[in-house]
Every structure is written in structure tokens, then in C-alpha cells.
C-alpha positions as CSV (number, residue, x, y, z in Angstrom):
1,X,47.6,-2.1,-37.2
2,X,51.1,-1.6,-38.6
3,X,52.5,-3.0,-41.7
4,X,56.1,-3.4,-42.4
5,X,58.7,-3.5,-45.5
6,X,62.2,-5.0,-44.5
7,X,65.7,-5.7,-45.6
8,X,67.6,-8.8,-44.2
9,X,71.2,-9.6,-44.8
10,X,73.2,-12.7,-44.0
11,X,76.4,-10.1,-43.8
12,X,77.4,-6.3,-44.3
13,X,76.9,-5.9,-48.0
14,X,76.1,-9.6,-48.4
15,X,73.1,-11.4,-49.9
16,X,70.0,-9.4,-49.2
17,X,66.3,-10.5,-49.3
18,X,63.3,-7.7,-49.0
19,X,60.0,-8.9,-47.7
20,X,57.0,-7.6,-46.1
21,X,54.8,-8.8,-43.0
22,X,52.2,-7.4,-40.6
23,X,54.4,-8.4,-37.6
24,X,58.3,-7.6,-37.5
25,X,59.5,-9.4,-34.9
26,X,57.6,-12.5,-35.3
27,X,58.8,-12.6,-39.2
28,X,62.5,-12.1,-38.5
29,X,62.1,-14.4,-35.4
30,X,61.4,-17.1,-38.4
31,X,64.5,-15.7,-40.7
32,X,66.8,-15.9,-37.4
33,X,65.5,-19.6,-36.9
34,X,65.2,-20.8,-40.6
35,X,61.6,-22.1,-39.9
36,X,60.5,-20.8,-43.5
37,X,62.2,-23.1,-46.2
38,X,63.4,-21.5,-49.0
39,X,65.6,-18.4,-50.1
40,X,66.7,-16.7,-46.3
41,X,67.3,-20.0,-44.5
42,X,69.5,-21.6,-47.6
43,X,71.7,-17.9,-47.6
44,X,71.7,-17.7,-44.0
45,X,69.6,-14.2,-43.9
46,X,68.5,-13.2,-41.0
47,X,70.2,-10.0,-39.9
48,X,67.5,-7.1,-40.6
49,X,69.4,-4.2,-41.8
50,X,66.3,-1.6,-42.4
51,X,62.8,-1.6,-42.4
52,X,59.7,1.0,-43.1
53,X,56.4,1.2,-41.2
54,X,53.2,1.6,-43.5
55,X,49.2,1.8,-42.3
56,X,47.7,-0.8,-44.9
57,X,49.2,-3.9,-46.1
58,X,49.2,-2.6,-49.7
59,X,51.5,0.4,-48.8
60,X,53.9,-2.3,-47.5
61,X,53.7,-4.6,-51.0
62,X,53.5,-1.8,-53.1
63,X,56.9,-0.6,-51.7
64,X,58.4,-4.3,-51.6
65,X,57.3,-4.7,-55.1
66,X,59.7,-1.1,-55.9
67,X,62.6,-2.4,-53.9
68,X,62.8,-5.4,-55.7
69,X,63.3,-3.6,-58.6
70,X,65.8,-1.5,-57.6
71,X,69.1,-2.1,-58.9
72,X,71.4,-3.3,-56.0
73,X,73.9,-0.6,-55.3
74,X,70.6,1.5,-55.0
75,X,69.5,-1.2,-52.7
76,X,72.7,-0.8,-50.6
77,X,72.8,3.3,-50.5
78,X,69.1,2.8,-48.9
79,X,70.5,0.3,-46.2
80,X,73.4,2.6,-45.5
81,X,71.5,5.7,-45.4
82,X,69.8,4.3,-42.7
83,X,72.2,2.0,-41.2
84,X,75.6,2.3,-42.1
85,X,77.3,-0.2,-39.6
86,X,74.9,-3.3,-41.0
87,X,73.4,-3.4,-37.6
88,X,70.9,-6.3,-36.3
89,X,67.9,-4.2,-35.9
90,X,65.6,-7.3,-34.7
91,X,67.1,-6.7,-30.9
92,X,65.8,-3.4,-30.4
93,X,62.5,-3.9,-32.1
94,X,61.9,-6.2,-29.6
95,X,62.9,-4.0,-27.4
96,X,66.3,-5.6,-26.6
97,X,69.8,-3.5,-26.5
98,X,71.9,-5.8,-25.6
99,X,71.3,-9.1,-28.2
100,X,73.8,-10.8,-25.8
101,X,71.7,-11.5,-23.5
102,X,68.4,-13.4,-24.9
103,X,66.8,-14.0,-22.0
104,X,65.9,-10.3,-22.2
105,X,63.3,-11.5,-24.7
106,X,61.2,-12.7,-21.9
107,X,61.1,-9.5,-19.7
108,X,63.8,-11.2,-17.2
109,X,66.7,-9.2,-15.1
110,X,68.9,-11.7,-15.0
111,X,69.8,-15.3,-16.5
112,X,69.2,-17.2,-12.8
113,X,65.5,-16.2,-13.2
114,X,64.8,-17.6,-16.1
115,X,61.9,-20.3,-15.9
């Protein structure tokens, strides 16, 4: 099982938020559709910029715990290092290239099919 550290952003160098989970998708799934109250649903972020893989659960705290700390513009050179454009990463860890077309989610060619 995979454990994950992440980054979400409501815009390019905008308000950030790190976090951690044992599934990605399903956790920015919830930022993207404000279903957890509190600090990413009232700043609107849900765009995740970067993210690390760990094997236990502690490796992912442990490392959330150090981000936090981090000063921001630290925080920022980490983001850009990795993704200097601000990207949405959530669409191609769910295996999705084109975030245009949602329906992709659901394994389907094209938006006729869809159930």
C-alpha cells in the first residue's frame, strides 16, 4: 500500500494547503468537490500542484509535518522544482490527460456512451 504527501493550491502561487492520505485521488476528489468542511473548501483549493509517494503512513506524516514548517518561498521552490507551470496533477493520476473531458473518469470513449 502507498502513502501519499501533497500540495494543493487554489491558484499559481496562491493559497496552499499540504496534507497527507493513503489514497490520492479519492482525497483530491473531496478538495475538488469541497465535501471536507474546513480550510481547502473555504480557499477554494483543490488544484494539486505536487505530491510524494511513501511505503508507511508515518513516512507520509513525518514529511507533512516538515513541510508545514517550511517557510513559504521554500514551499514554492519545492512546487516549482517539480511543476513549474502550477499544473492540476489530479487528471493524470487518475489516469486522465485531457481534464476536459470528465467522462474519461469512467473508462468511456466518448460522451454519447456515457450511462
Amino acid at each position: 500500500m502507498a502513502f501519499f504527501c501533497y500540495i494543493v493550491a487554489n491558484k499559481r502561487r496562491g493559497t496552499i494547503y499540504i496534507g497527507q492520505t493513503d489514497s490520492l485521488t479519492i482525497r483530491i476528489g473531496q478538495h475538488k468537490n469541497k465535501t471536507l468542511p474546513g480550510f481547502t473548501s473555504r480557499y477554494g483549493c483543490d488544484r494539486l500542484v505536487w505530491f510524494s509517494v511513501h511505503d508507511t503512513r508515518e513516512g507520509a506524516i513525518l514529511q507533512e509535518r516538515r513541510l508545514k514548517l517550511w517557510r513559504r518561498d521554500w514551499k514554492i521552490q519545492l512546487i516549482e522544482a517539480a511543476n513549474p507551470h502550477w499544473r492540476d496533477l489530479y487528471w493524470e493520476t487518475c489516469g486522465i490527460h485531457d481534464p476536459s473531458k470528465p467522462y474519461a473518469i469512467a473508462g468511456l470513449d466518448r460522451p454519447e456512451t456515457r450511462p
